[in-house]
DSSP file (Angstrom, degrees, kcal/mol; ACC not computed):
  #  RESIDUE AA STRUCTURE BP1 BP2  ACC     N-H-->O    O-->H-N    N-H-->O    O-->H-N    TCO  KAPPA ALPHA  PHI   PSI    X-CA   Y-CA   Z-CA
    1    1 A X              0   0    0      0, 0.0     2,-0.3     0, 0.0    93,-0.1   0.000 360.0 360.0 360.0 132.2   -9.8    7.0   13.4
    2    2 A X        -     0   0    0      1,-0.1    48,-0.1    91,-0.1    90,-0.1  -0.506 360.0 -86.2 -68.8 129.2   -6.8    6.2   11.0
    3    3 A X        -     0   0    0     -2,-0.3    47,-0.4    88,-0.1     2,-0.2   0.122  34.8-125.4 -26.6 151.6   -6.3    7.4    7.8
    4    4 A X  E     -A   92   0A   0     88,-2.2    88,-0.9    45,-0.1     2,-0.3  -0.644  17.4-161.4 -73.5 148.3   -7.7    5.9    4.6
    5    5 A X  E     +A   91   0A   0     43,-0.4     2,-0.3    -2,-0.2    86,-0.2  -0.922  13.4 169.6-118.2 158.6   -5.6    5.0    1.8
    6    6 A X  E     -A   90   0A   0     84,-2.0    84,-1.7    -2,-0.3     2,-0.3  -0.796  39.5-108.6-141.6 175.5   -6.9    4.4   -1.9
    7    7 A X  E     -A   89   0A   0     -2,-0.3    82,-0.2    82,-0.2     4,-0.1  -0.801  53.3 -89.6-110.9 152.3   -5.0    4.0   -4.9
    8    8 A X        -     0   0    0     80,-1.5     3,-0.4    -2,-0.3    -1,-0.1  -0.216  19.1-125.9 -58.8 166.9   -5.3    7.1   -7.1
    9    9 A X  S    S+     0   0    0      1,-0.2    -1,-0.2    -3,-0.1    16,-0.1   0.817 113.4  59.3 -49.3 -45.2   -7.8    7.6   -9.7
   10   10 A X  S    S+     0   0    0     77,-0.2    15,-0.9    14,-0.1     2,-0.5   0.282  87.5  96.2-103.9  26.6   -5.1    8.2  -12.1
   11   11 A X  E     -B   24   0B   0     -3,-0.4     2,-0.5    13,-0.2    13,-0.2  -0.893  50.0-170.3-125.7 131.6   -3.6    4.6  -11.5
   12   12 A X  E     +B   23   0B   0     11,-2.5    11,-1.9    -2,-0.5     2,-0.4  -0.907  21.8 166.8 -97.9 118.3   -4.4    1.8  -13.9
   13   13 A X  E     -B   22   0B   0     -2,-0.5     2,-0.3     9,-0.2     9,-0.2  -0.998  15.9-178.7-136.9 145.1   -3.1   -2.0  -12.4
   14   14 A X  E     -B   21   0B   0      7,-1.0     7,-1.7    -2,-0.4     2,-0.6  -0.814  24.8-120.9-128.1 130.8   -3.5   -5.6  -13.1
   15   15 A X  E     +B   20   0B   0     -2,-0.3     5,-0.2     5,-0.2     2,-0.1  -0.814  33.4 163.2-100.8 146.1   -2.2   -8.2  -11.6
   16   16 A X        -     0   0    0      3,-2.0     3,-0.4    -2,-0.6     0, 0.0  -0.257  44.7 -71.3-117.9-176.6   -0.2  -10.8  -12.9
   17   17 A X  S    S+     0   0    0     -2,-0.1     3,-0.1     1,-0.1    -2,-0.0   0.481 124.4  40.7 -58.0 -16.4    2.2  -13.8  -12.5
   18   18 A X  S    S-     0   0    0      1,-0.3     2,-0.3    16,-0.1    17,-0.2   0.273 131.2 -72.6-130.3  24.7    4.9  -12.1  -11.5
   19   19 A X  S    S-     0   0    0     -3,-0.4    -3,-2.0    15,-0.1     2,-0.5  -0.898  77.0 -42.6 138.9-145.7    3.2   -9.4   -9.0
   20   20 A X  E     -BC  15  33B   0     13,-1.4    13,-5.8    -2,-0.3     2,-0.4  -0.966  44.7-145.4-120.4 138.7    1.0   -6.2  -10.0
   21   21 A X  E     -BC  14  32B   0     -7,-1.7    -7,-1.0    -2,-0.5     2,-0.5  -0.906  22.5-172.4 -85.7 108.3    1.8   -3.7  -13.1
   22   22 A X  E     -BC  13  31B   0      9,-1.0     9,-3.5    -2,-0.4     2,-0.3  -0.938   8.6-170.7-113.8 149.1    0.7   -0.1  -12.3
   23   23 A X  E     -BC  12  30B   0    -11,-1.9   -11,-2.5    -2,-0.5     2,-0.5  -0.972  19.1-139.2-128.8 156.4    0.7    2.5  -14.5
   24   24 A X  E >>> -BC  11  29B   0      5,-1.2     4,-2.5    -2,-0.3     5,-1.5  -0.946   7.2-159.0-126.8  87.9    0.2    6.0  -13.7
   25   25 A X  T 345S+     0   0    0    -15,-0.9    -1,-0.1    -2,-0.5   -14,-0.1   0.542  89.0  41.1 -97.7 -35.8   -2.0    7.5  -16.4
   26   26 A X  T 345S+     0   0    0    -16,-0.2    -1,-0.3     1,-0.1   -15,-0.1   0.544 121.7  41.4 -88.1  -8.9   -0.7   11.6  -15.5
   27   27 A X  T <45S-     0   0    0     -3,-1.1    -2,-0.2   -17,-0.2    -1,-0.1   0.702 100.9-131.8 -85.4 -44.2    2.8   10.7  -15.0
   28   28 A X  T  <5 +     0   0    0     -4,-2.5     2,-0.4     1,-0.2    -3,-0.2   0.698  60.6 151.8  96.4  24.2    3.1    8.2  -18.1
   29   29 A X  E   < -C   24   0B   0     -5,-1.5    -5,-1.2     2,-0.0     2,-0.5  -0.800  30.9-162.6-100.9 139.4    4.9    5.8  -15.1
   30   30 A X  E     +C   23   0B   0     -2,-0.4     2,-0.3    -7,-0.2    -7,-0.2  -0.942  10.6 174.4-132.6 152.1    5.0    2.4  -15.0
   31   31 A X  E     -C   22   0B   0     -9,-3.5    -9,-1.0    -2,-0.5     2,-0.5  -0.801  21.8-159.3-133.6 147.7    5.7    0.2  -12.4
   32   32 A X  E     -C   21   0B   0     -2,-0.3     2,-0.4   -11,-0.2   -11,-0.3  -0.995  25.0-149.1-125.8 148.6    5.7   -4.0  -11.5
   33   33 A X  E     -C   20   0B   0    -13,-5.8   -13,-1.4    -2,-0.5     5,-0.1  -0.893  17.0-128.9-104.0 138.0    5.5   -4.5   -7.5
   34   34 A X        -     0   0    0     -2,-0.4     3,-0.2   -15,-0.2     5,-0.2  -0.413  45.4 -77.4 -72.8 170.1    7.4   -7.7   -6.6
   35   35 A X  S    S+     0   0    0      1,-0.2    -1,-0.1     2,-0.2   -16,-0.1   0.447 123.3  52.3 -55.0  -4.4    5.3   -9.9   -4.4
   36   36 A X  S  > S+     0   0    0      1,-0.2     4,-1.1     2,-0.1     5,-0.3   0.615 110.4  43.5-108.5 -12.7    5.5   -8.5   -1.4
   37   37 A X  T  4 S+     0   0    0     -3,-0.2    -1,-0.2     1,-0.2    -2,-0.2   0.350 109.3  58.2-102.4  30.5    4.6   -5.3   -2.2
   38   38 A X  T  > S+     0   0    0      3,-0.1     4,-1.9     2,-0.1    -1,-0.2   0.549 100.7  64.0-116.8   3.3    1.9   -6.6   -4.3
   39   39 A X  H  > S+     0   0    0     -5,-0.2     4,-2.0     2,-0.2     5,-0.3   0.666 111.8  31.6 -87.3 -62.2    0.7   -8.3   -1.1
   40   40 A X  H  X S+     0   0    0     -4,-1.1     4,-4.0     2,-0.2     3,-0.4   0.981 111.6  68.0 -77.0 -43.4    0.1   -5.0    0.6
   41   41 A X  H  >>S+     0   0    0     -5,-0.3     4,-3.7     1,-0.3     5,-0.6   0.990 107.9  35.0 -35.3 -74.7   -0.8   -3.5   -2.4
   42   42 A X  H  <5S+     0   0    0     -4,-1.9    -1,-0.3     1,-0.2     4,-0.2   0.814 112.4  55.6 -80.4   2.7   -3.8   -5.4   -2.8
   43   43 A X  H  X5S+     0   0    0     -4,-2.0     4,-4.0    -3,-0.4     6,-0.3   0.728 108.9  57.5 -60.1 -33.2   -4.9   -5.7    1.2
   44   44 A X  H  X5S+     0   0    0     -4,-4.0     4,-3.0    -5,-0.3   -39,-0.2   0.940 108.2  42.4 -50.1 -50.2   -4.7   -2.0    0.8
   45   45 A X  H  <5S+     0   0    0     -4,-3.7    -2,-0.2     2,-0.2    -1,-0.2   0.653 113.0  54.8 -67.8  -8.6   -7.2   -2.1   -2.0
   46   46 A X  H  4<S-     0   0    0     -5,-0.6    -1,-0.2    -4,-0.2    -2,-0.1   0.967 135.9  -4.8 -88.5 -31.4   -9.1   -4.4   -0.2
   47   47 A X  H  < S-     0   0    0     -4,-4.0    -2,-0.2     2,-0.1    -3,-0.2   0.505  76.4-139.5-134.1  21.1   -9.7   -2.5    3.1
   48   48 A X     <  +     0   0    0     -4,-3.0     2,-0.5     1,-0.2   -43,-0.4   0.146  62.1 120.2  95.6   7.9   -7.5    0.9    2.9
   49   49 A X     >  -     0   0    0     -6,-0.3     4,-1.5    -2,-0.2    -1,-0.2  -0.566  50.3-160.4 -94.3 145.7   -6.2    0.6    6.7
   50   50 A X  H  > S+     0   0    0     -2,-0.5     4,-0.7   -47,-0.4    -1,-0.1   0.861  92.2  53.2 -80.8 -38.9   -2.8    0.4    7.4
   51   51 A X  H  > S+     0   0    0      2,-0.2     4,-0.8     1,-0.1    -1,-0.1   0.583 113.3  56.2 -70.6 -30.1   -3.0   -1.1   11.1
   52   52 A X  H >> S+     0   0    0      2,-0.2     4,-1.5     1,-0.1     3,-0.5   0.968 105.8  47.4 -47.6 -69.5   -5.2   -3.6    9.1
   53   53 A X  H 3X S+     0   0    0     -4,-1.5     4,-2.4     1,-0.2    -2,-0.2   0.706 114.0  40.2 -27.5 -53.0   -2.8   -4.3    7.0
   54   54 A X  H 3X S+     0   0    0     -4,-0.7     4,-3.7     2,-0.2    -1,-0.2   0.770 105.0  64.1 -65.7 -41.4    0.0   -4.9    9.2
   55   55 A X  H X< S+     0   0    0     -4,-0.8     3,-1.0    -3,-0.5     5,-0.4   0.989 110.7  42.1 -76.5 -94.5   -2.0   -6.7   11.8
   56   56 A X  H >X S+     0   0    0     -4,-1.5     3,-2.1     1,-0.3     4,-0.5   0.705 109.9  53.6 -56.5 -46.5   -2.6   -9.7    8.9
   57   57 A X  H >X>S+     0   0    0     -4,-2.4     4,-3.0     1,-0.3     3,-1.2   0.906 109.2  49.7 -57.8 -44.8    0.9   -9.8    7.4
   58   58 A X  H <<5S+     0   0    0     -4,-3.7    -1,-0.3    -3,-1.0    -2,-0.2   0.143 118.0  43.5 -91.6  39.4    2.4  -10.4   11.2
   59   59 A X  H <45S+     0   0    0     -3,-2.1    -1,-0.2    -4,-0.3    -2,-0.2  -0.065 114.7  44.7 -94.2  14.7   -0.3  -13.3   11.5
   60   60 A X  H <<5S-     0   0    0     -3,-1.2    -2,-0.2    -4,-0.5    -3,-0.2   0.642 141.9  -0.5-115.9 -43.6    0.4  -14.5    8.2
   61   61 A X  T  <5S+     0   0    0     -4,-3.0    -3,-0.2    -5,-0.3    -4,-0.1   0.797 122.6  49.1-144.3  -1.0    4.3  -14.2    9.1
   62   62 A X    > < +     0   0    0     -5,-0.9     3,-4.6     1,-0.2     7,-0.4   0.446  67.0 179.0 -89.3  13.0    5.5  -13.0   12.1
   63   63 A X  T 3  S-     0   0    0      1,-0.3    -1,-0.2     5,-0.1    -2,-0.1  -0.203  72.4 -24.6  66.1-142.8    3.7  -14.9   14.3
   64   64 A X  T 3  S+     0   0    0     -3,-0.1    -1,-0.3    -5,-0.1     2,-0.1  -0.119 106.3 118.8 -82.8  19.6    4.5  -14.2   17.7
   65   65 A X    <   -     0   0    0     -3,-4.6     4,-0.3     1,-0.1    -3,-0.1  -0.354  42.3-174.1 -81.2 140.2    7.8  -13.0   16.6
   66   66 A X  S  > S+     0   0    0     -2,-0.1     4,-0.6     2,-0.1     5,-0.2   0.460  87.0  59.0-114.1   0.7    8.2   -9.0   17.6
   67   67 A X  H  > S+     0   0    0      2,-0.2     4,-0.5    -5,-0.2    -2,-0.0   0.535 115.2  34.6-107.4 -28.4   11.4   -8.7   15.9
   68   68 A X  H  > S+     0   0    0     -6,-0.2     4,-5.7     2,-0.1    -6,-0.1   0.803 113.9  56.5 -99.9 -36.5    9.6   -9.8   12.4
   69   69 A X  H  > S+     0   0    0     -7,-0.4     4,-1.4    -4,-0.3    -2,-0.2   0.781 112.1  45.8 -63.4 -20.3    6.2   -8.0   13.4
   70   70 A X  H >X S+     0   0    0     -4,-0.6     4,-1.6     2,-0.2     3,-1.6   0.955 113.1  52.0 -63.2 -86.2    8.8   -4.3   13.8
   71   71 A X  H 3X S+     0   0    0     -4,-0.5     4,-2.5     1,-0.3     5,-0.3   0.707 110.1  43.9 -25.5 -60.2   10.2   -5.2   10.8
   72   72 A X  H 3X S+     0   0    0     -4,-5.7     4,-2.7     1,-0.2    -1,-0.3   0.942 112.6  53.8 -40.9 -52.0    6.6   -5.6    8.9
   73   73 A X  H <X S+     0   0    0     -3,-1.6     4,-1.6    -4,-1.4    -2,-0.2   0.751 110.4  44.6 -58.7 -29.4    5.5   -2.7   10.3
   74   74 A X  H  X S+     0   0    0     -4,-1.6     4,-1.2     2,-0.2    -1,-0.2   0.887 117.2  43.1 -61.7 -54.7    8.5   -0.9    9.0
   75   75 A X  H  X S+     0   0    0     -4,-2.5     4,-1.4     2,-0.2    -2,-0.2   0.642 114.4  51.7 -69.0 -37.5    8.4   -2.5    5.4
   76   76 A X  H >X S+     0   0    0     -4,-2.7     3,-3.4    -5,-0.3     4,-1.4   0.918 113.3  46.1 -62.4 -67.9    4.5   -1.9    5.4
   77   77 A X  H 3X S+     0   0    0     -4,-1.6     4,-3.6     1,-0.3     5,-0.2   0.730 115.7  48.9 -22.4 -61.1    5.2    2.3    6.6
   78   78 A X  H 3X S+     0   0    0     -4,-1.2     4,-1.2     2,-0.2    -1,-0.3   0.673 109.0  47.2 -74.8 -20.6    7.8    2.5    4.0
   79   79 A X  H <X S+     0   0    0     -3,-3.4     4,-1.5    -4,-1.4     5,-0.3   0.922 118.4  42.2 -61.1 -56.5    5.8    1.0    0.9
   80   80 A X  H  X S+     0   0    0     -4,-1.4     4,-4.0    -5,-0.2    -2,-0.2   0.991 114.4  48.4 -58.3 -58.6    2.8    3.1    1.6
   81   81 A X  H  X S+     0   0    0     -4,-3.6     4,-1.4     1,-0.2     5,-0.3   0.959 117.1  46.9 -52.6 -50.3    4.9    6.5    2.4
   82   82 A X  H  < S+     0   0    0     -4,-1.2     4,-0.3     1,-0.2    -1,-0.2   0.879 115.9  42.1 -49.3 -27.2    7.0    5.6   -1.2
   83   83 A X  H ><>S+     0   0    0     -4,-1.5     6,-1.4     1,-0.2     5,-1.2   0.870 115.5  51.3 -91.8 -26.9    3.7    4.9   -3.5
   84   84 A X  H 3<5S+     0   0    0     -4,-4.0    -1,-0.2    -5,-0.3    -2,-0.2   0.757 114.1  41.3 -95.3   2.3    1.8    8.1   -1.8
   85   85 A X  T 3<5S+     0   0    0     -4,-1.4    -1,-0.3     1,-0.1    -2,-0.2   0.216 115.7  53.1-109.2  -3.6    5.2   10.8   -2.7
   86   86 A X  T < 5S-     0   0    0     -3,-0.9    -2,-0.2    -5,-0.3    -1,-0.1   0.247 121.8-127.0-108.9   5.7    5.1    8.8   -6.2
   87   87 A X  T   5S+     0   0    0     -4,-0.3   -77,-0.2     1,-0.1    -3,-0.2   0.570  78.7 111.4  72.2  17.8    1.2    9.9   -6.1
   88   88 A X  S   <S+     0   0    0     -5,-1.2   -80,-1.5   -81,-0.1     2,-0.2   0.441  80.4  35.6-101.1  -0.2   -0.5    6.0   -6.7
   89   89 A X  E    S-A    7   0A   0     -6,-1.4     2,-0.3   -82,-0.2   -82,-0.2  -0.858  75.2-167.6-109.0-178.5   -2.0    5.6   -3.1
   90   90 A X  E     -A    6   0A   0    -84,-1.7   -84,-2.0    -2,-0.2     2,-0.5  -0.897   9.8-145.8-133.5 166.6   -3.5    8.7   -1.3
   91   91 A X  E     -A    5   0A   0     -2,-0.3     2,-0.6   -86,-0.2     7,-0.3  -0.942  16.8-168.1-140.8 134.0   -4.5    8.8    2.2
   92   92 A X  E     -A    4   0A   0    -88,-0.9   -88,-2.2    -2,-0.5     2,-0.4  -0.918  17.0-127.6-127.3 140.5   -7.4   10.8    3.6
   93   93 A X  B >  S-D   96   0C   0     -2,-0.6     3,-0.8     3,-0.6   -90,-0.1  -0.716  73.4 -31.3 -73.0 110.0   -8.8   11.9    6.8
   94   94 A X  T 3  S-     0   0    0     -2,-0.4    -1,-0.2     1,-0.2     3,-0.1   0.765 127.9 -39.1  59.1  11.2  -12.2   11.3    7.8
   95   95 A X  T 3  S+     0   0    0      1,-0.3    -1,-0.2    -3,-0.3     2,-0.2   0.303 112.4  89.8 167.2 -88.7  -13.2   11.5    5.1
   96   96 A X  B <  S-D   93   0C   0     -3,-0.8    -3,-0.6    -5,-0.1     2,-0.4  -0.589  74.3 -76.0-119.5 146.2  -11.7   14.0    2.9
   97   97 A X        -     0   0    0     -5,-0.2     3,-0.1    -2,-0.2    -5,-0.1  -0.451  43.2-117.1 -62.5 121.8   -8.9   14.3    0.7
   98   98 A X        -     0   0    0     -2,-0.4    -1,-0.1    -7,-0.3    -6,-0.1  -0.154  38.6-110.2 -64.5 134.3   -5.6   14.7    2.1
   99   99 A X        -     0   0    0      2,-0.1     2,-0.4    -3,-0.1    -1,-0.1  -0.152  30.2-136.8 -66.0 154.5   -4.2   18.3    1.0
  100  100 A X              0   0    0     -3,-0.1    -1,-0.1     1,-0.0    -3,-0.0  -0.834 360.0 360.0 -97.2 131.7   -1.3   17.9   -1.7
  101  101 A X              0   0    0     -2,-0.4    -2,-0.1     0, 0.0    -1,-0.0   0.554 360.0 360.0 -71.4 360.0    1.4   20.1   -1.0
């Protein structure tokens, strides 16, 4: 089984016209995601899988392309790993909460 991701407890966000606003209620950070990362953002919230994720953004735009589906995968990998080291998703195993270093 693949990891879960969530968005933290300590992140409040809204969405908007011009993508989602998070703020990060123990850092005091606030953030707007442009639309494509507000795209993942909320398919994350909707089902927390990543392979999910990926899967509908290269049928929604890479097709049968493999050169745009790499390239999603890449851009998905590198959204999630940046929001979970800035502590607004998490990803847990089974389960459980993934240890914090």
């Amino acid at each position: 089984m693949s990891p879960h991701i969530s968005i933290s407890d300590a992140v409040i966000w809204q969405e908007s016209g011009e993508g989602i606003s998070l703020y990060h209620t123990e850092s005091g950070e606030f953030r707007t995601l442009n639309a494509s990362a507000a795209q993942i953002w909320a398919l994350l919230e909707e089902d927390g899988d990543r392979e999910a994720v990926i899967r509908k953004l290269s049928l929604l735009f890479g097709g049968s392309n493999t050169v745009l589906t790499a390239r999603i995968r890449a851009d998905v990998d590198a959204f999630i790993t940046s929001m979970i080291e800035a502590e607004l998703l998490q990803e847990t195993e089974a389960g459980r909460a993934a240890a914090r270093p």
